[in-house]
N, C-alpha and C positions, 0 to 999 in steps of 0.2 A: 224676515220679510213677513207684511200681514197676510192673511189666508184675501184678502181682498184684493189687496196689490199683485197679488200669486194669480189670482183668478182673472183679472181683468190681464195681466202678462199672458198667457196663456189661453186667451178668448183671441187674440191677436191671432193666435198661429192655426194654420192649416193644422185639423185634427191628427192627419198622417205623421204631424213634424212633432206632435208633443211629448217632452222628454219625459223620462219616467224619474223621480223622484224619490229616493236615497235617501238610508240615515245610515247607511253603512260604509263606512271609511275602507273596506275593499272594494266596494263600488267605484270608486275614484277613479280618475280619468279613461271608465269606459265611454266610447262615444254614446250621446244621448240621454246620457244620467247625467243628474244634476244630485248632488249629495248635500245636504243638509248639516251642517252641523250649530254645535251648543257656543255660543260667544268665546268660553273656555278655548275650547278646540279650535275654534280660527284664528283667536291670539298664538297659540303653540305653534299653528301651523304657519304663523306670518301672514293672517290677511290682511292687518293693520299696521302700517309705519305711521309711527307717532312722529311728526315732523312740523309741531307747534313752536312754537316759544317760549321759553321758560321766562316765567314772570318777571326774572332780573333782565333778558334779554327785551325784550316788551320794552319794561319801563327805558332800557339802555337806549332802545330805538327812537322811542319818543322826543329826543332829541334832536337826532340826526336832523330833521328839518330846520331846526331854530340856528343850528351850525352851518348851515346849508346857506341860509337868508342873509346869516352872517358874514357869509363867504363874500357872496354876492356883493352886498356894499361896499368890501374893501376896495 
């Protein structure tokens, strides 16, 4: 997150409500911490399911429609 986007999130919130901000991994799920971590440590920790398409499925899809249109005029 930019230090910009972080500031304008947090211009939003009532002073009283603002979380205190973490780079310590035993910080975690205390209430009102928000814990920072490195790209590294949020893949380990699972923040990312990779749930794209692999290039052979892509290209496999791109058909479905022409099979589809085909269907249709029989």
């Amino acid at each position: 997150m930019t230090d910009s986007r972080r500031e304008k999130e947090l211009d939003l919130r009532e002073p009283e409500q603002l979380p205190v901000i973490s780079q310590s991994l035993e910080d975690w799920g205390q209430p009102g911490v928000m814990v920072e971590v490195d790209l590294e440590t949020a893949e380990t920790m699972g923040a990312f399911v990779e749930d794209a398409l692999s290039s052979e499925d892509a290209w496999e899809s791109s058909f479905d429609s022409i099979q589809t249109q085909g269907e249709r005029h029989e």
